[in-house]
N, C-alpha and C positions, 0 to 999 in steps of 0.2 A: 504494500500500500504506500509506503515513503516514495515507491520508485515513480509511482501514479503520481502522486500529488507534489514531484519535485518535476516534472516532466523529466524523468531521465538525469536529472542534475545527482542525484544519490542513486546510483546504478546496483540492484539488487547481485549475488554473485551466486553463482552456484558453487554449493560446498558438499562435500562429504566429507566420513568419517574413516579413518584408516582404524582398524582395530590393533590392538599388540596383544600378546599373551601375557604381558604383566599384570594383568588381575582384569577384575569388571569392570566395563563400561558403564557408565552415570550417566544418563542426559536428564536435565530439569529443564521443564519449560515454564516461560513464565509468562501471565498474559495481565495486561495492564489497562484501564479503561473505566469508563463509569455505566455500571448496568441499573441504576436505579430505577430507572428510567428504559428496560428493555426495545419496547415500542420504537420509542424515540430513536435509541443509537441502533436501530437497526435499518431505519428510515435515513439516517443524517445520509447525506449525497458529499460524496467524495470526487474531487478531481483533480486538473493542475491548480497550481496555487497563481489567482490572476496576476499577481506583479512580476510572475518567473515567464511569462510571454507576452510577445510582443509581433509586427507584420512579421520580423527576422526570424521569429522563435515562436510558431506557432504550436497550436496542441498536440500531443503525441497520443494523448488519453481522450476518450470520453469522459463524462462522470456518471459513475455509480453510485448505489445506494450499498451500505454496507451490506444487505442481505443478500442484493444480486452477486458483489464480491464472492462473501464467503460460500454461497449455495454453490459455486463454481467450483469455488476450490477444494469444497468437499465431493463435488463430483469427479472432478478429475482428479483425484487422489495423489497419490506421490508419484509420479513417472517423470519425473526429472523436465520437466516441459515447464516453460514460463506461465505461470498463473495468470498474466497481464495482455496475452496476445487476445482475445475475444473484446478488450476493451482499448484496443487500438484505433484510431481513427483511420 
């Protein structure tokens, strides 16, 4: 989503994880936000941020609704594929 709303100026990276046989893998995730209000932040509409464009630097994104975001993302699951191409312009 950073990548969406910087228009490409914070470019997301594809990462993996190399495993070692020196003991167990940890991963913690941690997700941060305000759900008080579900309805709401799943309605707010996300896009580029208007002062990062301009005629020179136009949109790269549409803008989403958070719901349409993440129902994507949980459909296409992990296959290594950019989560941001269906919301290209």
């Amino acid at each position: 989503m950073l990548q969406l709303i910087t228009n490409d100026n914070f470019v997301s990276v594809y990462h993996r994880v190399l495993l070692s046989n020196k003991g167990p893998r940890v991963s913690v995730a941690n997700f941060f936000g305000n759900l008080y209000d579900l309805d709401e932040a799943l309605s707010k509409i996300y896009g580029p941020i208007k002062k990062l464009l301009s005629e020179e630097i136009p949109p790269i994104y549409r803008e989403t609704s958070f719901e349409e975001f993440m129902a994507h993302y949980m459909k296409k699951g992990f296959d290594g594929s950019n989560s941001l191409q269906p919301f290209r312009l």
